[in-house]
VEXDREN-2710 file (C-alpha; in Angstrom, 1 decimal):
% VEXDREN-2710
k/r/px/py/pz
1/UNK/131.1/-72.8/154.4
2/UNK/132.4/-71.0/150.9
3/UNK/131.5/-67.5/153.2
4/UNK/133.7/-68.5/156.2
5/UNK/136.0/-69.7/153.9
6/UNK/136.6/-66.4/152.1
7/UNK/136.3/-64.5/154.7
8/UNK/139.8/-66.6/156.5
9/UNK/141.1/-65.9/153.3
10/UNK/140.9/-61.9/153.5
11/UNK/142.1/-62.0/156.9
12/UNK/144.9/-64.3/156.1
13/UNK/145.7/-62.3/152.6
14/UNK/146.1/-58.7/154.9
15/UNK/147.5/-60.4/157.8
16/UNK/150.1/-62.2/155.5
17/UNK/151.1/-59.8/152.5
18/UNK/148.6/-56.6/153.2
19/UNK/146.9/-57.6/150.4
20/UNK/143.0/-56.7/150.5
21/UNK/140.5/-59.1/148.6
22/UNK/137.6/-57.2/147.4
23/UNK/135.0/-56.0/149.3
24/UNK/132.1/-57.5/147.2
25/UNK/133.0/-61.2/148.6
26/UNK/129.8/-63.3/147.0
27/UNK/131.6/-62.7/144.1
28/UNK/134.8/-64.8/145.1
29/UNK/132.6/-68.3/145.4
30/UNK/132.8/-69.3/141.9
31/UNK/136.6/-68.5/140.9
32/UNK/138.0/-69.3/144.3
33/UNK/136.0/-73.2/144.3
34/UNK/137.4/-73.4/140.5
35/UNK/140.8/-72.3/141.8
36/UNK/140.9/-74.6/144.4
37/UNK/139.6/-77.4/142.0
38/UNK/142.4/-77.2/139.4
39/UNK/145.1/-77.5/141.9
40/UNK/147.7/-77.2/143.5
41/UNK/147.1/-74.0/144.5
42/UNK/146.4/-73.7/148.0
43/UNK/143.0/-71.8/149.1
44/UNK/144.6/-68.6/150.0
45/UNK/146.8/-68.4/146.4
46/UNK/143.5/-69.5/144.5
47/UNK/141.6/-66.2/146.2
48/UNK/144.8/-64.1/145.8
49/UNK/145.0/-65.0/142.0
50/UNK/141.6/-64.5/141.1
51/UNK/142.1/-60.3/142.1
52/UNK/145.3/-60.6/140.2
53/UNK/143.6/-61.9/137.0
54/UNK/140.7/-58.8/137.5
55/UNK/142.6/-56.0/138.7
56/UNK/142.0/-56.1/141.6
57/UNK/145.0/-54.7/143.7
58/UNK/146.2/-51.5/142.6
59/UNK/150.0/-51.3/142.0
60/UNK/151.2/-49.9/145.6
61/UNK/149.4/-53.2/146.6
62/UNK/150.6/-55.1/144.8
63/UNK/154.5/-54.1/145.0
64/UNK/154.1/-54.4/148.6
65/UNK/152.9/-57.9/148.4
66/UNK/155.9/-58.4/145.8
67/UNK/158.4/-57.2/148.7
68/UNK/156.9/-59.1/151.2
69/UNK/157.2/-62.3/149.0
70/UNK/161.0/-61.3/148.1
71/UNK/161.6/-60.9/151.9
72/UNK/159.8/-64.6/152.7
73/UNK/162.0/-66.1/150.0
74/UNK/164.9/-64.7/151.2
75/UNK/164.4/-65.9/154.7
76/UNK/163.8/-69.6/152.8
77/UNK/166.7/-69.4/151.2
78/UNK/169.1/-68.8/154.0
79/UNK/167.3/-71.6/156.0
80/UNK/168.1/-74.0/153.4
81/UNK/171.7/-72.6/152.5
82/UNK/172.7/-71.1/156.0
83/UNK/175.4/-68.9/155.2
84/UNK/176.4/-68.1/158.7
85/UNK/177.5/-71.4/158.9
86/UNK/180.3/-71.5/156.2
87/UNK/181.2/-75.7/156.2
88/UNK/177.5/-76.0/155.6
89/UNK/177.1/-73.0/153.0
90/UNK/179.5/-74.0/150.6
91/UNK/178.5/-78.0/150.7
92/UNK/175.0/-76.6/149.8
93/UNK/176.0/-75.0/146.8
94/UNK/178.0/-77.3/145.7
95/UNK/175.5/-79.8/145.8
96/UNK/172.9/-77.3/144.0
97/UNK/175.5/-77.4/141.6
98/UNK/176.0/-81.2/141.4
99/UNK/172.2/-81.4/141.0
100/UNK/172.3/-79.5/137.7
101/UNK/175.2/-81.4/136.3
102/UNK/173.3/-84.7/137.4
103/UNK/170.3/-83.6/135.0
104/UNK/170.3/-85.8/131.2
105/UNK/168.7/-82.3/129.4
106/UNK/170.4/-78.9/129.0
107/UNK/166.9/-77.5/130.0
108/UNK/163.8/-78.6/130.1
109/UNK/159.7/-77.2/129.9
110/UNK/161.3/-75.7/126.5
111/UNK/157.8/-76.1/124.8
112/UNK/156.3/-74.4/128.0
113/UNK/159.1/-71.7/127.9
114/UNK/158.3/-71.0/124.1
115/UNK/154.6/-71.0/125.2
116/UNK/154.7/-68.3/128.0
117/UNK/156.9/-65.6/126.0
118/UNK/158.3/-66.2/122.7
119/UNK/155.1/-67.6/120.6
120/UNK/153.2/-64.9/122.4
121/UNK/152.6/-62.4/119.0
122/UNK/155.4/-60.6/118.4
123/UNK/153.1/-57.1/118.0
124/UNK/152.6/-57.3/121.7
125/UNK/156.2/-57.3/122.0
126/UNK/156.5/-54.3/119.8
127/UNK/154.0/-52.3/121.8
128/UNK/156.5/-53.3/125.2
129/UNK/160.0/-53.0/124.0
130/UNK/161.8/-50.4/122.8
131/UNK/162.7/-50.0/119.3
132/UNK/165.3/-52.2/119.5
133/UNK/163.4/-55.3/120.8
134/UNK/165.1/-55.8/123.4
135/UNK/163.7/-58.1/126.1
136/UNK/166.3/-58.1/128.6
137/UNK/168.1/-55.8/130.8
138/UNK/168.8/-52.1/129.6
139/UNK/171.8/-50.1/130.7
140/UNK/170.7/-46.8/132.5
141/UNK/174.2/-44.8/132.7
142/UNK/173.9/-41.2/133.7
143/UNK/171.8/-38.8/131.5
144/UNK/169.6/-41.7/129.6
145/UNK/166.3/-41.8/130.7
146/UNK/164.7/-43.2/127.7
147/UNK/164.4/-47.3/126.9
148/UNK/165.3/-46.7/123.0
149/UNK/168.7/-45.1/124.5
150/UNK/169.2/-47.9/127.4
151/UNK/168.8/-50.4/125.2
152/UNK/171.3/-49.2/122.7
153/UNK/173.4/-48.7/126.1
154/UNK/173.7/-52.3/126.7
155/UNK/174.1/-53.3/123.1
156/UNK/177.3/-51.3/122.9
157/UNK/178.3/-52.3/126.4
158/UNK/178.2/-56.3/125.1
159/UNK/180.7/-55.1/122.0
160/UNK/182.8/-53.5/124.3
161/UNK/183.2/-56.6/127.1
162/UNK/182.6/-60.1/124.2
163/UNK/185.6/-57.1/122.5
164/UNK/184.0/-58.1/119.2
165/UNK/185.6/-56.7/116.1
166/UNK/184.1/-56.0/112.3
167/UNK/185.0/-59.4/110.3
168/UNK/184.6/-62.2/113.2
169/UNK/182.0/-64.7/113.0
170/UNK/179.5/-64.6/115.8
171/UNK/177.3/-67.2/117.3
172/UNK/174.2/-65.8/119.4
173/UNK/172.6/-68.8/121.5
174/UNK/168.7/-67.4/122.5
175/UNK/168.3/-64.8/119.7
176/UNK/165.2/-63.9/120.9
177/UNK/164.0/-61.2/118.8
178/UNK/166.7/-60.5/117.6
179/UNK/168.0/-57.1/119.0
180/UNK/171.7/-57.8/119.5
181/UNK/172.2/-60.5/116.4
182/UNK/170.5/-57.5/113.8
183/UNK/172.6/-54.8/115.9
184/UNK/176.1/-57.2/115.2
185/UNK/175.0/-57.5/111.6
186/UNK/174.2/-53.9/110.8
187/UNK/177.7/-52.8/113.1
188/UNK/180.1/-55.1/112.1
189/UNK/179.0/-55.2/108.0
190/UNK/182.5/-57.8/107.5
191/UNK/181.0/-60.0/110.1
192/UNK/179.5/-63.6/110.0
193/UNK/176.6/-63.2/112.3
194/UNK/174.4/-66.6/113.1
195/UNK/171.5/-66.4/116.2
196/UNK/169.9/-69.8/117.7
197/UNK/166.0/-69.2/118.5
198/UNK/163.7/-72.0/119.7
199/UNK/161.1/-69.5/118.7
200/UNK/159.6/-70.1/114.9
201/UNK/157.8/-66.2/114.8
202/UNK/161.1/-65.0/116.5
203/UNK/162.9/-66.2/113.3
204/UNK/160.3/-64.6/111.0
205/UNK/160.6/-61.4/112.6
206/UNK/164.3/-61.2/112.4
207/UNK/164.7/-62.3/109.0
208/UNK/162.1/-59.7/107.9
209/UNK/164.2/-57.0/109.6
210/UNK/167.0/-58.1/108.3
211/UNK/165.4/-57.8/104.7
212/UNK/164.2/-54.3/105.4
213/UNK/167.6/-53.5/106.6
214/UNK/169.5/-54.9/104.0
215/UNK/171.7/-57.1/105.4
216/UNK/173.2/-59.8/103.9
217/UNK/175.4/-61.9/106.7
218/UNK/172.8/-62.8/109.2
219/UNK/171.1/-66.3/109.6
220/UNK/168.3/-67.4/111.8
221/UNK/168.1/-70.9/113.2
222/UNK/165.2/-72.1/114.6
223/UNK/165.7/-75.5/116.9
224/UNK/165.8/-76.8/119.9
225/UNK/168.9/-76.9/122.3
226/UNK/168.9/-79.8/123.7
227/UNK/168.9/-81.6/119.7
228/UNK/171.0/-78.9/117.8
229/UNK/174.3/-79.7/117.2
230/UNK/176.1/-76.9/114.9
231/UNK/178.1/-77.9/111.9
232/UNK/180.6/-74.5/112.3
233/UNK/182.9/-72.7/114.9
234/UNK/183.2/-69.3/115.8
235/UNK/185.6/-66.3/116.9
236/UNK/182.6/-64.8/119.3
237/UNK/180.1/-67.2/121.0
238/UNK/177.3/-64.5/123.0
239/UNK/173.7/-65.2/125.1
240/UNK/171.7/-62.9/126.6
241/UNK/169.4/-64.4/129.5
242/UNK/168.9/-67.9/128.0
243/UNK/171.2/-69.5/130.4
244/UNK/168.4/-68.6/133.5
245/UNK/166.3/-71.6/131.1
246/UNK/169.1/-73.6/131.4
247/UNK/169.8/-76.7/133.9
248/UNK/172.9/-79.2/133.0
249/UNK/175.6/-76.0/132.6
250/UNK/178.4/-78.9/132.4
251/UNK/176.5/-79.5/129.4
252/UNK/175.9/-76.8/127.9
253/UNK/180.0/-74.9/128.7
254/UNK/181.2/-78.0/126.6
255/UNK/178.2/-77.0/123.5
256/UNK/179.6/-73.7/123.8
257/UNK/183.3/-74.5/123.8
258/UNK/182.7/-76.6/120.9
259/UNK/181.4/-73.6/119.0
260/UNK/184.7/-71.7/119.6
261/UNK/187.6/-71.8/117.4
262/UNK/190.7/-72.5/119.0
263/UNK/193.4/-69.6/119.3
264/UNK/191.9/-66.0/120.2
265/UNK/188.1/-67.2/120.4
266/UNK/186.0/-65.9/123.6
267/UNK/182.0/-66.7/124.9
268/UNK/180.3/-63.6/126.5
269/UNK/177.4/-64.4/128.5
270/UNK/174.9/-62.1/130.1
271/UNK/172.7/-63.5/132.8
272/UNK/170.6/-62.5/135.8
273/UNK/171.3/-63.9/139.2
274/UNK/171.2/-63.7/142.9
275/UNK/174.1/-62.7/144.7
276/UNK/175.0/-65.7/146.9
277/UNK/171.7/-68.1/146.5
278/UNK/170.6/-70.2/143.5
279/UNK/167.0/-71.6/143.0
280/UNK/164.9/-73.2/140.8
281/UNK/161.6/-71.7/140.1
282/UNK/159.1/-74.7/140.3
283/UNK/155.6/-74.7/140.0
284/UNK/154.9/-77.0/143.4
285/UNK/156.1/-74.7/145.2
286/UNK/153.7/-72.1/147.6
287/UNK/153.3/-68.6/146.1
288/UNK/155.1/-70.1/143.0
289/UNK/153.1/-67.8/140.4
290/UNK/155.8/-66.5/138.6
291/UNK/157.0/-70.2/137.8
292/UNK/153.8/-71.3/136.7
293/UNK/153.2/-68.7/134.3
294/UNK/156.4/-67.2/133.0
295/UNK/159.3/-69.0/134.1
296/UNK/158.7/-72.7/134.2
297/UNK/161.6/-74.8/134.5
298/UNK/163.8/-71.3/134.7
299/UNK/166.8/-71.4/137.1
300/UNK/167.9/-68.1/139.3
301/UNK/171.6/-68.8/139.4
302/UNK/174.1/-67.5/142.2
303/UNK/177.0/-64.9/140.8
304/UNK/179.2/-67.5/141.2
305/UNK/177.3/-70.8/139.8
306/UNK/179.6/-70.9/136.5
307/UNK/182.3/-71.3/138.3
308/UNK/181.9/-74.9/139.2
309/UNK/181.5/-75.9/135.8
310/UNK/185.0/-74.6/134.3
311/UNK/186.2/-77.6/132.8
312/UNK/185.3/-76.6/129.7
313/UNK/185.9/-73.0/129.8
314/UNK/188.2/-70.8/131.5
315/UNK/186.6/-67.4/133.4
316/UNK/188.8/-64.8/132.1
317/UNK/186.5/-62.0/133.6
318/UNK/183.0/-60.7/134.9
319/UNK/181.1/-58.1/136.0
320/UNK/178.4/-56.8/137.8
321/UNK/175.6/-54.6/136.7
322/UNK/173.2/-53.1/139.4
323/UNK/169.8/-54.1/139.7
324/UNK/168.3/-51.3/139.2
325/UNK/169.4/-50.9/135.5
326/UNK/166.5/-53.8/135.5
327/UNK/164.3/-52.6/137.5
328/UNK/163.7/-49.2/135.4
329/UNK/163.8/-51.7/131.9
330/UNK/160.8/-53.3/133.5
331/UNK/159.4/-50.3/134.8
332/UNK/159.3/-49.0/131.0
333/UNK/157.7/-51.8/129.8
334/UNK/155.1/-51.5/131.6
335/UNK/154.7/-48.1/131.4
336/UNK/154.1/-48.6/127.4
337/UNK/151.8/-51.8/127.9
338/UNK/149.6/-49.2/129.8
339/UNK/149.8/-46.6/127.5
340/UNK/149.0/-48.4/124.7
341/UNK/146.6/-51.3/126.2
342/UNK/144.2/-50.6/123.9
343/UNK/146.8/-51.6/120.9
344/UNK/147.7/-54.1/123.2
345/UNK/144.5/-56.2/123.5
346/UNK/143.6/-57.2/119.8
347/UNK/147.2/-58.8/119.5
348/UNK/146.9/-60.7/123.5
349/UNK/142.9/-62.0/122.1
350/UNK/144.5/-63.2/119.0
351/UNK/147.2/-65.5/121.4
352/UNK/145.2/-66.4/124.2
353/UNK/142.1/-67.0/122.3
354/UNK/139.0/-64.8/123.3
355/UNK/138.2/-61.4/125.1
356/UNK/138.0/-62.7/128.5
357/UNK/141.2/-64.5/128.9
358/UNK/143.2/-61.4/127.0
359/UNK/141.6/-59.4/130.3
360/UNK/142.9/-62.0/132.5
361/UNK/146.5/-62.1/130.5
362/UNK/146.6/-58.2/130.3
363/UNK/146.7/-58.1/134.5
364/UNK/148.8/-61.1/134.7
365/UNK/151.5/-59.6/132.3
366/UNK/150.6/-56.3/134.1
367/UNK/152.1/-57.5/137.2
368/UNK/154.9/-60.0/136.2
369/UNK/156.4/-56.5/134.9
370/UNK/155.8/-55.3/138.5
371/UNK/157.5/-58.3/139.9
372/UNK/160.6/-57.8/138.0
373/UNK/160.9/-54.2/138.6
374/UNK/160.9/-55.0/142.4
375/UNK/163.2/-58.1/142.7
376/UNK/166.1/-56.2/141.0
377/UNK/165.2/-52.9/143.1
378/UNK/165.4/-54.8/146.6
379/UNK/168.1/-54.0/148.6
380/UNK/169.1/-50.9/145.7
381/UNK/169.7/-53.5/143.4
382/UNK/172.7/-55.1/145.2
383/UNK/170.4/-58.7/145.8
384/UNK/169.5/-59.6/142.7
385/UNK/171.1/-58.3/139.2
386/UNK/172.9/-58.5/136.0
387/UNK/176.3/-61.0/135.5
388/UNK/178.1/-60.4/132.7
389/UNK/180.8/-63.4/131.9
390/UNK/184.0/-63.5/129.4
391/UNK/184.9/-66.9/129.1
392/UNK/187.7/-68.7/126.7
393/UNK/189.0/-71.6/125.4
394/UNK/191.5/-73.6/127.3
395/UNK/194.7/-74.1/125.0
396/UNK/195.1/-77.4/123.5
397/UNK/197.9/-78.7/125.1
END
């Protein structure tokens, strides 16, 4: 039955995606009855994801499967939302919206979140990213070609629109590694900078830069949204892709505003986005791979999502940055995770715990690369991409 069953499952896998599975198919009995097992993968997902976790697709493969899956979930999307059908379209979102603002957490799966990229050793990280540590959108204006350079790009680019100056105190919510909080610090010497992480090696590594920099008027804070509750305000409030982890955004506008100082004080927010349709990624879901392994409880909100939750900051301007300035960040990261796998695979055994499952972690980070580089390249970037926000702090009347 297992042989008939496989062999569906190739025919189904070209018919459906153009995905091959390999030709040797006694080999798929074992993985593809395990896969099946474990749940709730569905038969043709537990074959598929077995040649993702042994290289089995080559990259042209596998993009094309990646388009084909953008192109399915668009068609999804405009089912459920119908935008031809405007009374209906903007009821939808609105309830999307009203769903978020009905949930008791800011976000939720934070321990999962934590799990899938920020405890994962920072030295893989360093092999990735650019010099920076940047993990997030680059800026690609003409004549840069190199990630140290785009990175710096979009550093300067977040001083420029959050119009931070040397002696303000700034507030970084999602740290991460700390590539913009150590830039702030080292820019703007005069400057109170503090960064939020939920991410205990995150912190380490920041403060250790920090101490090999030489720089005195940074602090780390390692904690946990949802229970943090800050003791200061500030002139600047920033983020940089943590709202996508986000789900109550009433919430978290009114833990934002209540960092601001009254008077000239301003929140910049960078986030990436669809342009008309917001989602949740959930693991439940068919072909829901990326959700189960590196975005679990991660929301993909519409350009316009923050503005139904202005009560307790007012828009005072966005932005929009092409895709495709993501799209070659992603394609460099992978680029240096191939170059360097061999550096690469000490540090992925050392998180994931033994030879074989850094082999299996290798491909799957191999590919989640691949999938970001081709969401934000569909449609020449103009589907999915970059929001910047400026947000400030309605007067007290």
């Amino acid at each position: 039955m297992i042989e008939s069953l496989i062999a569906t499952l190739d025919r189904a896998a070209r018919y459906t995606l153009g995905l091959d599975l390999p030709a040797a198919r006694a080999s798929l009995r074992q993985p593809v009855e395990a896969a099946i097992a474990k749940g709730p993968l569905n038969a043709l997902e537990a074959a598929q994801e077995w040649a993702i976790d042994n290289g089995v697709y080559t990259d042209a493969v596998l993009r094309r499967g990646v388009r084909a899956l953008l192109k399915t979930r668009l068609e999804e999307l405009h089912k459920e939302y119908q935008p031809e059908n405007v009374e209906y379209y903007v009821e939808a979102k609105r309830a999307f919206a009203d769903q978020l603002r009905g949930l008791q957490e800011l976000a939720i799966l934070t321990d999962v979140a934590n799990e899938q990229h920020y405890e994962v050793d920072t030295e893989f990280f360093r092999i990735c990213l650019g010099k920076h540590m940047k993990y997030s959108c680059c800026l690609y204006p003409e004549g840069v070609t190199e990630l140290d350079d785009a990175e710096r790009a979009m550093l300067e680019l977040y001083c420029e629109r959050a119009q931070i100056k040397d002696g303000m105190s700034i507030m970084e919510l999602g740290c991460g590694w700390g590539s913009l909080s150590l830039f702030l610090a080292q820019k703007y010497p005069k400057s109170r900078v503090t960064g939020l992480s939920n991410s205990n090696s995150q912190r380490e590594y920041i403060e250790a830069q920090a101490q090999a920099r030489g720089l005195t008027n940074l602090t780390i804070i390692t904690a946990d949204i949802n229970k943090w509750t800050a003791t200061d305000t500030f002139d600047r409030v920033v983020s940089i892709e943590m709202f996508e982890h986000m789900k109550n955004y009433e919430m978290l506008f009114k833990k934002v505003a209540s960092l601001l100082k009254n008077g000239d004080s301003r929140a910049f927010i960078h986030v990436f986005c669809h342009r008309d349709l917001p989602y949740h990624f959930q693991t439940g879901e068919a072909q829901s791979w990326m959700a189960r392994y590196f975005f679990s409880g991660g929301t993909m909100p519409a350009r316009d999502t923050f503005s139904y939750f202005s009560s307790s900051l007012a828009l005072e301007r966005d932005w929009a940055v092409n895709g495709t300035h993501y799209a070659k960040t992603s394609r460099a990261w992978l680029e240096r995770m191939d170059e360097r796998k061999n550096e690469c695979m000490p540090w992925l055994v050392r998180c994931y715990g033994s030879e074989a499952e850094a082999k299996k972690w290798f491909q799957r980070w191999r590919v989640f690369y691949i999938a970001v580089e081709e969401l934000f390249a569909y449609n020449g970037g103009n589907e999915w991409f970059v929001g910047h926000y400026l947000f400030k702090k309605p007067a007290v009347e």
